[in-house]
C-alpha positions as a LaTeX table, in Angstrom:
\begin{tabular}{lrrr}
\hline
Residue & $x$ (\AA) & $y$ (\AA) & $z$ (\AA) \\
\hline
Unk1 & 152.74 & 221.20 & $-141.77$ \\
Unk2 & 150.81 & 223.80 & $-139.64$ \\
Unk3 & 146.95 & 222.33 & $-141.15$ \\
Unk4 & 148.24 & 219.19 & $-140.32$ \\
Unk5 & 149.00 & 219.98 & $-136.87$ \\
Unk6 & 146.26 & 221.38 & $-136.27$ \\
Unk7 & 144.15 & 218.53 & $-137.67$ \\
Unk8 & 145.75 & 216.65 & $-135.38$ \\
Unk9 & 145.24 & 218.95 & $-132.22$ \\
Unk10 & 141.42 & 219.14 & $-133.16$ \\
Unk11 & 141.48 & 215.16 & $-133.35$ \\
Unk12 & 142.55 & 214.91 & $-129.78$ \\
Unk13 & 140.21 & 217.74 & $-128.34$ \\
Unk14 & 137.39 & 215.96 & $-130.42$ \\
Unk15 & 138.24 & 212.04 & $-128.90$ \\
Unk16 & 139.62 & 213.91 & $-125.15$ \\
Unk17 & 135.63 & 215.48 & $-125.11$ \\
Unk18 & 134.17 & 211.74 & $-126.25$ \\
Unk19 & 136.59 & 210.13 & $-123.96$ \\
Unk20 & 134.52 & 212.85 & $-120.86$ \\
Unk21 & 131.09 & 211.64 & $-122.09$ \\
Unk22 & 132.14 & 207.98 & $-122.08$ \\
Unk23 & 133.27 & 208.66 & $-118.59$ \\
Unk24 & 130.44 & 209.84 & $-117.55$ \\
Unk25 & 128.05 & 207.06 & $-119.08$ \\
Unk26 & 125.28 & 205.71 & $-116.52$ \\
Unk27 & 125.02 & 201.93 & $-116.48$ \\
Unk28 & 121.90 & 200.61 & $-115.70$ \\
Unk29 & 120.86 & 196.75 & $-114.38$ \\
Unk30 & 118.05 & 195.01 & $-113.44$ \\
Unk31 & 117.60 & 192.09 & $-111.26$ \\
Unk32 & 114.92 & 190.09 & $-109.55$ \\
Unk33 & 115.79 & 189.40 & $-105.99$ \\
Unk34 & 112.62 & 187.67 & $-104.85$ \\
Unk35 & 109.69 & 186.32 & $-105.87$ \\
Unk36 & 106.71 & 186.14 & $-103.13$ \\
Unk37 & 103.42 & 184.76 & $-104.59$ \\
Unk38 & 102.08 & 186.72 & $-107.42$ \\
Unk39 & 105.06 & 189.43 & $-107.11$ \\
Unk40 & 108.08 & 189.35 & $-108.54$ \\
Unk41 & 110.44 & 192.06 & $-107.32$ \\
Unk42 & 113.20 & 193.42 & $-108.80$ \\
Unk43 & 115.57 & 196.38 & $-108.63$ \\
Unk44 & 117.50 & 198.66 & $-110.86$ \\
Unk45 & 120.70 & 199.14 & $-110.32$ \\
Unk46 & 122.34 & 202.61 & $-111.32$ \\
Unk47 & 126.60 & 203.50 & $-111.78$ \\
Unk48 & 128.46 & 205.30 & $-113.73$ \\
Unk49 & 130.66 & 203.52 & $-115.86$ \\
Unk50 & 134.06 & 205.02 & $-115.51$ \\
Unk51 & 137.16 & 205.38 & $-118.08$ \\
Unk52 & 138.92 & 203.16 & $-115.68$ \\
Unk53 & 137.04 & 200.49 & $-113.42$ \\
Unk54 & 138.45 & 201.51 & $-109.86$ \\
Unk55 & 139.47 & 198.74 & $-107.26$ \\
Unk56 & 137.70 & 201.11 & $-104.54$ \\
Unk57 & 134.18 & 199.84 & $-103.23$ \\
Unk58 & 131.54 & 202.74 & $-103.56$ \\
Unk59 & 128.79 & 203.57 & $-100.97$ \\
Unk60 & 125.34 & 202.79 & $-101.99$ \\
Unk61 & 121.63 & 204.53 & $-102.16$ \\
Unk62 & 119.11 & 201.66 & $-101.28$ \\
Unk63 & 115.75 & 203.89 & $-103.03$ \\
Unk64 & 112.01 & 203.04 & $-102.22$ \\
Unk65 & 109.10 & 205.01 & $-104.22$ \\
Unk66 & 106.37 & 206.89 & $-103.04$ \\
Unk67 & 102.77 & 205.77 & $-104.15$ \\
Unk68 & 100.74 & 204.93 & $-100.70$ \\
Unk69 & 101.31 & 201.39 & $-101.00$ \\
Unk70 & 98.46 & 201.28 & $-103.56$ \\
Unk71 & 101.02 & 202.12 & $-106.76$ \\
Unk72 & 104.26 & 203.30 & $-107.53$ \\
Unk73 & 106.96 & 202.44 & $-109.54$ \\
Unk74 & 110.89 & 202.32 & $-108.81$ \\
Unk75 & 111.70 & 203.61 & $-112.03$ \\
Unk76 & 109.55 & 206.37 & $-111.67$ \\
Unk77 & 110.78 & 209.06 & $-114.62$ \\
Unk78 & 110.61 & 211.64 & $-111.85$ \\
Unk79 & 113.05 & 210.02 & $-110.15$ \\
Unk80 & 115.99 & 209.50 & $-112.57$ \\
Unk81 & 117.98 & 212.62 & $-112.80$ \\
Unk82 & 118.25 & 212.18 & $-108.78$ \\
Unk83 & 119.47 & 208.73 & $-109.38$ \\
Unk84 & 121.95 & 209.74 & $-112.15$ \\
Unk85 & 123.62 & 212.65 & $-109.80$ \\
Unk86 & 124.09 & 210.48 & $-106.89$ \\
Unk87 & 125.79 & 208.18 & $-109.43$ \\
Unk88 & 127.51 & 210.89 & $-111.01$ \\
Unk89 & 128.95 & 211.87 & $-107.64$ \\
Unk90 & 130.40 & 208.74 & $-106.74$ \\
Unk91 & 127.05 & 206.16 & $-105.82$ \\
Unk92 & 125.85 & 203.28 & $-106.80$ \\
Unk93 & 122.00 & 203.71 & $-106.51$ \\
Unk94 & 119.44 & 200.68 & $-106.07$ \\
Unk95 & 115.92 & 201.25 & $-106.49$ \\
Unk96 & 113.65 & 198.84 & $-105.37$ \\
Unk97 & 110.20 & 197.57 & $-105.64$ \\
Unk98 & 108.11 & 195.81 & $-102.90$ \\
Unk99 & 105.06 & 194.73 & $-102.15$ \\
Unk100 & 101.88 & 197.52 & $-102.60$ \\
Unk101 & 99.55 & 195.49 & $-100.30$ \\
Unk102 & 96.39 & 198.16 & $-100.50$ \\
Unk103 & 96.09 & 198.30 & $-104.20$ \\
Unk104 & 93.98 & 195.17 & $-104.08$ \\
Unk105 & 92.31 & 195.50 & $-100.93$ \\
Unk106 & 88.49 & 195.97 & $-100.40$ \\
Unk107 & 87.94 & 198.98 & $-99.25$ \\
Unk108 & 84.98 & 197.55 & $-96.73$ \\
Unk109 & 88.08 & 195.40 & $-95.04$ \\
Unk110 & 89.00 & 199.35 & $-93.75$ \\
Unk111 & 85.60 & 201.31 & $-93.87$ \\
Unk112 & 86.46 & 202.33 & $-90.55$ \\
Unk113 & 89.75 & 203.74 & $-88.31$ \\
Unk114 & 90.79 & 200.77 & $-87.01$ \\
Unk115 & 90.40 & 198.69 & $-90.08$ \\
Unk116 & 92.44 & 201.08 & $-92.08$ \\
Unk117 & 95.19 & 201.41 & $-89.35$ \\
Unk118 & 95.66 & 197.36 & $-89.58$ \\
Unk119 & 95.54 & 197.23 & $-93.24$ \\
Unk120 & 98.25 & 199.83 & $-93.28$ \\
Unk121 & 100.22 & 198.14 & $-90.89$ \\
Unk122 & 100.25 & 195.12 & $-92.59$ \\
Unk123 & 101.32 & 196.73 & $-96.17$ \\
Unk124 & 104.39 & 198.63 & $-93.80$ \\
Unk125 & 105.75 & 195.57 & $-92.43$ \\
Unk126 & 105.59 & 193.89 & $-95.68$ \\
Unk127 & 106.91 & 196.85 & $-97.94$ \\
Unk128 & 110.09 & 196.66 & $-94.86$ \\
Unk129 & 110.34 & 192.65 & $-95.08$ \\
Unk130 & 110.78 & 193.50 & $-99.07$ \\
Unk131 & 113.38 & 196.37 & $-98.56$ \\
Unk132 & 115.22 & 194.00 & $-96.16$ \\
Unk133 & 115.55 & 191.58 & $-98.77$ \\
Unk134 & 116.96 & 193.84 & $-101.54$ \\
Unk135 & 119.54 & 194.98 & $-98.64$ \\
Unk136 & 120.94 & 190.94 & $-98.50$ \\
Unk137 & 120.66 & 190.95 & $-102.06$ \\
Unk138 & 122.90 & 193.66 & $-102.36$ \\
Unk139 & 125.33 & 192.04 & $-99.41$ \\
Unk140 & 125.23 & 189.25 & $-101.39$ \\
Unk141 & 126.56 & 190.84 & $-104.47$ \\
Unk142 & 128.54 & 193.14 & $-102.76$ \\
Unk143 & 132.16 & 191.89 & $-104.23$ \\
Unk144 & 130.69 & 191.65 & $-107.91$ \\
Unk145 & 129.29 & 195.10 & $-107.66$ \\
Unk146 & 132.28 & 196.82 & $-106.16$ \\
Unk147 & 130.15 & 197.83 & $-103.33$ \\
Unk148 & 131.06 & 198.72 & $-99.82$ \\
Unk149 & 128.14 & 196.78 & $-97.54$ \\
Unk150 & 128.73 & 198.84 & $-94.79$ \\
Unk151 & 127.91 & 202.02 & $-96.64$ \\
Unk152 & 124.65 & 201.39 & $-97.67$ \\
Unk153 & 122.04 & 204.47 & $-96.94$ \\
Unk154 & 118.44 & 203.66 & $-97.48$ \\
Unk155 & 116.57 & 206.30 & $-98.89$ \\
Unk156 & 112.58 & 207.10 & $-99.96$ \\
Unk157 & 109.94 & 208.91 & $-101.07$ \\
Unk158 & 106.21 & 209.04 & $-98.50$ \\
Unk159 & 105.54 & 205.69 & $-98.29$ \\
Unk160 & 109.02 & 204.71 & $-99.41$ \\
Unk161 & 110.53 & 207.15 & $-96.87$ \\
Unk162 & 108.20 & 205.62 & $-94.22$ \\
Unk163 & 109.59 & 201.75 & $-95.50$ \\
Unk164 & 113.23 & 203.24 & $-95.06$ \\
Unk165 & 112.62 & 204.94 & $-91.61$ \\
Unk166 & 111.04 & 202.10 & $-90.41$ \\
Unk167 & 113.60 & 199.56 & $-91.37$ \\
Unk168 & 116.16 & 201.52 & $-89.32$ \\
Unk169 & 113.77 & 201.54 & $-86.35$ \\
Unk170 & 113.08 & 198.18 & $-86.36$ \\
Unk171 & 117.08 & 197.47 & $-86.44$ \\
Unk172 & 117.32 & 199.83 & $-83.42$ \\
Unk173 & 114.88 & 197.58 & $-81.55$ \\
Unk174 & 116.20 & 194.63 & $-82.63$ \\
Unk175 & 112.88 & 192.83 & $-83.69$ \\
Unk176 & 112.31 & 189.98 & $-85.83$ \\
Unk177 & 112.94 & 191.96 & $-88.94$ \\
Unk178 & 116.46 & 192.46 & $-87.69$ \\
Unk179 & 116.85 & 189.07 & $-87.77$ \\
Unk180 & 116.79 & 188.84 & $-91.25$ \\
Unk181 & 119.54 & 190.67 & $-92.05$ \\
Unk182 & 123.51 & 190.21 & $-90.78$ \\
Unk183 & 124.53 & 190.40 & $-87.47$ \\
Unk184 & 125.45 & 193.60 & $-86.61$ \\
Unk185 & 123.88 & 195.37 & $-90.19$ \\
Unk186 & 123.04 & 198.66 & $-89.90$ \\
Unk187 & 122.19 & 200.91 & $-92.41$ \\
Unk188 & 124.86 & 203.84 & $-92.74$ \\
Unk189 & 122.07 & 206.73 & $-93.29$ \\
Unk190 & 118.94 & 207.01 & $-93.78$ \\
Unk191 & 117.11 & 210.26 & $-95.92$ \\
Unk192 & 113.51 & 210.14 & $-95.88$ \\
Unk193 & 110.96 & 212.57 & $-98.08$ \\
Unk194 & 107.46 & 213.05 & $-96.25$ \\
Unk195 & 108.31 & 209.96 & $-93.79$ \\
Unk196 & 106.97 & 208.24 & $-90.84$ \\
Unk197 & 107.24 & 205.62 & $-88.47$ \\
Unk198 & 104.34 & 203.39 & $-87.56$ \\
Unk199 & 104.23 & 202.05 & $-83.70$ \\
Unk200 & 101.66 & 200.52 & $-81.47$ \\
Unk201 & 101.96 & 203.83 & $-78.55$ \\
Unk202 & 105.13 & 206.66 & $-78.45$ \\
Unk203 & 108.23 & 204.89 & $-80.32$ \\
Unk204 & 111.09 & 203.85 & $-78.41$ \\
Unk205 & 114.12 & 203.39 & $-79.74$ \\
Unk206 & 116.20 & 200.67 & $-78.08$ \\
Unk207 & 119.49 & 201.54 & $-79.55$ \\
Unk208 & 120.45 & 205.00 & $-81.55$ \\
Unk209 & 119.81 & 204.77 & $-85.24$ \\
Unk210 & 122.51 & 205.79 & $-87.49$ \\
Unk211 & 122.21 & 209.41 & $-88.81$ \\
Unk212 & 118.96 & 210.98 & $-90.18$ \\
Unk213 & 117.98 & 213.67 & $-92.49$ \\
Unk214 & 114.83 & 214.35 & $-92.86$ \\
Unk215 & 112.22 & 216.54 & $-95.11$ \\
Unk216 & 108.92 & 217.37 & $-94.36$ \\
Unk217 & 106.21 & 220.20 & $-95.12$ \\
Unk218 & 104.78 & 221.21 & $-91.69$ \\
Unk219 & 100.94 & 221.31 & $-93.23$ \\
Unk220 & 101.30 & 218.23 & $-94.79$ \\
Unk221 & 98.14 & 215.68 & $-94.39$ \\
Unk222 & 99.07 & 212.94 & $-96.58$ \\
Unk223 & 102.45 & 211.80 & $-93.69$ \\
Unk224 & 101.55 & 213.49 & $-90.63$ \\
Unk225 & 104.56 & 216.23 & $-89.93$ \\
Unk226 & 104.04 & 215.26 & $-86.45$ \\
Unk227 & 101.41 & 212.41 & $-85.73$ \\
Unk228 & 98.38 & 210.61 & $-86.42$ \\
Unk229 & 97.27 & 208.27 & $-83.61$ \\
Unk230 & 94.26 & 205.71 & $-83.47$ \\
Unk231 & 92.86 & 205.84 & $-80.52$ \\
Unk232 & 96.28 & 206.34 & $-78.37$ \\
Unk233 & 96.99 & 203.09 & $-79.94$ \\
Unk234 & 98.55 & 202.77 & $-83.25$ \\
Unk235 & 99.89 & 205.74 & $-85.57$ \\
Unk236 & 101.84 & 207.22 & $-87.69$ \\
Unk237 & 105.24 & 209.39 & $-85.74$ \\
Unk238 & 106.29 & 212.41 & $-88.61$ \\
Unk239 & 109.37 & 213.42 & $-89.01$ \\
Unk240 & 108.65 & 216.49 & $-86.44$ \\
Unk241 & 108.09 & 213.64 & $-83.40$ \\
Unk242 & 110.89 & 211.82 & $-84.68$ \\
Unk243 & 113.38 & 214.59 & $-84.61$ \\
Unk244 & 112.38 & 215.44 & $-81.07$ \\
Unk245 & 113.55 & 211.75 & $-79.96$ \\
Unk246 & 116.80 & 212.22 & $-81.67$ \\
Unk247 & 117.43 & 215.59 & $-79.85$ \\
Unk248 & 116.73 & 213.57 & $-76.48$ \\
Unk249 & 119.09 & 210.69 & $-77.33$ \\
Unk250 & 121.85 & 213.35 & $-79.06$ \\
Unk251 & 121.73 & 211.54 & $-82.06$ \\
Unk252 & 122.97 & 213.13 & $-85.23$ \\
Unk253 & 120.58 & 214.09 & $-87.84$ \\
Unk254 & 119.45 & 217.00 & $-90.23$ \\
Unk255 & 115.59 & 218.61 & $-90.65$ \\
Unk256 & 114.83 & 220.26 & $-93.57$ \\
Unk257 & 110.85 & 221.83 & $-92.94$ \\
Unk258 & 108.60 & 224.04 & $-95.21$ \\
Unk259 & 106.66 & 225.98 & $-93.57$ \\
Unk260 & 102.82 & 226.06 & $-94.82$ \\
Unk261 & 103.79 & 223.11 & $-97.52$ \\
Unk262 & 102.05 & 220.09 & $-97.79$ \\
Unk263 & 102.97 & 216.43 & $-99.49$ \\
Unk264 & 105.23 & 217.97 & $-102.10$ \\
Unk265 & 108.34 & 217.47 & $-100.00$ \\
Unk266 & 108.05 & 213.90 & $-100.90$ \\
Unk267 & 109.66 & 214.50 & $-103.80$ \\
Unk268 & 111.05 & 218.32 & $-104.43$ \\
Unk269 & 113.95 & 217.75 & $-102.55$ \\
Unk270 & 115.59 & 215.45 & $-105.46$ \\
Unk271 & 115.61 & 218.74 & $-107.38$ \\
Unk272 & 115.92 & 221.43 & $-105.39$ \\
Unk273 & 118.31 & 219.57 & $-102.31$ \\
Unk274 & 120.83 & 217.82 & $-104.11$ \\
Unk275 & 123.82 & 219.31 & $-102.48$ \\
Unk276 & 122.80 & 219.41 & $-99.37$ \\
Unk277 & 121.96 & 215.81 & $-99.33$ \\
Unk278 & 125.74 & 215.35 & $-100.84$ \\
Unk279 & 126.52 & 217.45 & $-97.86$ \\
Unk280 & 124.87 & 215.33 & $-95.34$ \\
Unk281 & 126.07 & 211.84 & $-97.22$ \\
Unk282 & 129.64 & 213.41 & $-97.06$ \\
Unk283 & 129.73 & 214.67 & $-93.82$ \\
Unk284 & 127.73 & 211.85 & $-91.83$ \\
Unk285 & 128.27 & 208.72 & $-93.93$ \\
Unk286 & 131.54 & 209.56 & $-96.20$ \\
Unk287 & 133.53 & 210.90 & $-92.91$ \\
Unk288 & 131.74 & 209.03 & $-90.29$ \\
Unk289 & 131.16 & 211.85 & $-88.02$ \\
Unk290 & 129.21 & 210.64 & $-85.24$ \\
Unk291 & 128.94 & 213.76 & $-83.32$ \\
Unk292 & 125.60 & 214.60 & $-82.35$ \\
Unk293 & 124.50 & 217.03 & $-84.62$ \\
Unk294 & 121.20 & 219.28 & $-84.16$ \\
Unk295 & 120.38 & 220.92 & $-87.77$ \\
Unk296 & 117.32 & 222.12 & $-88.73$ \\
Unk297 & 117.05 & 224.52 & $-92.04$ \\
Unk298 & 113.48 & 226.24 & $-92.69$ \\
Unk299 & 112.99 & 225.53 & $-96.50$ \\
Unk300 & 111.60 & 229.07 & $-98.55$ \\
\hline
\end{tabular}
């Protein structure tokens, strides 16, 4: 009687420890949401699959990969264990693709400044028109996904983190790309990794973005940690600049800088940052705080 109740006890533990790792399993989807030209873009979609499918709508990571708009790929393998702790910890994570408009370009269309500086706008605004779209796409599939669309925090990587600032700064001055999303959308966070904004002379944000955290290597020459300026004309405005505006307008956000580190804080901080990004999504986005909020951490 005793073997067999212990049989039994060691069946339970054995099916309770399966029943944990089912719990725990990370779904994974992909979908094309447009198809412009040549490119068809798609995303991945990342969740954990729980025990028991809640009713409750989860917030969502809206991810957009590094690569210089010449390459790049959304399901970068250096990228996955990030995505699979945010979902882990309660997200839903998206990462999308969009359009790399200077991997085909000839070179002599930018063998000076000013060429380059156009060519790179152009592949910004379109790499932004493309992140706006996978933002409807995930409205639009908002009640099949058990998503909450007003908790959606985009999030990148250099020239994805530059895509995901600069989709919240065009929202904040209400241009055309606004337009293209719902009334009123704005994103709930936004965590960019080597970023920038681009803008014809000093930005100037109409309205407050939503909250910021930002990482950046102060001797980085890949995204300028402060700026990089044709001719008093067109440049790119690093995270350094950027923070400096949000001080002015006492909007809340969070700076994480190496000092003496280059590029590599475009993607070290999905390893080494994890909960403090949690900290920043739960603080900022989960609770709403709206406070304004100076932080700035010197990374060692």
């Amino acid at each position: 009687m005793g073997k067999r109740f212990i049989f039994i006890l060691m069946a339970c533990s054995l099916l309770s420890i399966a029943t944990v790792v089912h719990a725990q399993h990370i779904d994974k989807q992909t979908y094309i949401f447009a198809i412009k030209k040549v490119d068809t873009l798609k995303l991945d979609k990342y969740v954990m699959i729980d025990q028991i499918q809640g009713t409750q709508s989860k917030p969502v990571i809206l991810f957009a990969f590094g690569g210089g708009f010449k390459g790049g790929r959304r399901d970068n393998p250096d990228y996955i264990s990030y995505f699979h702790f945010l979902a882990r910890a309660g997200y839903v994570v998206v990462s999308t693709d969009y359009r790399t408009q200077l991997k085909d370009i000839d070179k002599s269309e930018y063998s000076d400044l000013q060429g380059f500086s156009s060519a790179l706008q152009q592949a910004i605004t379109c790499a932004v028109e493309d992140f706006g779209d996978a933002t409807n796409y995930i409205i639009e599939h908002s009640v099949e996904w058990q998503i909450n669309p007003a908790q959606i925090i985009a999030c990148g990587s250099s020239a994805g983190a530059i895509t995901a600032l600069q989709a919240e700064y065009e929202i904040c001055n209400q241009t055309a790309f606004a337009d293209r999303l719902p009334a009123n959308f704005n994103y709930a966070g936004v965590i960019s990794f080597s970023g920038a904004i681009c803008a014809n002379g000093i930005p100037k944000w109409i309205m407050s973005p939503c909250p910021l955290m930002l990482f950046h290597g102060d001797a980085d020459s890949t995204v300028p940690f402060t700026k990089a300026v044709v001719e008093e004309e067109m440049g790119l405005w690093g995270s350094n600049f950027i923070c400096m505006q949000l001080k002015e307008k006492e909007t809340a956000y969070y700076f994480y800088i190496a000092e003496g580190i280059g590029h590599s804080l475009s993607y070290s901080p999905m390893k080494d940052n994890r909960h403090d990004i949690l900290s920043f999504l739960n603080r900022l986005v989960q609770r709403r705080i709206r406070k304004y909020l100076d932080i700035r951490v010197i990374l060692q």
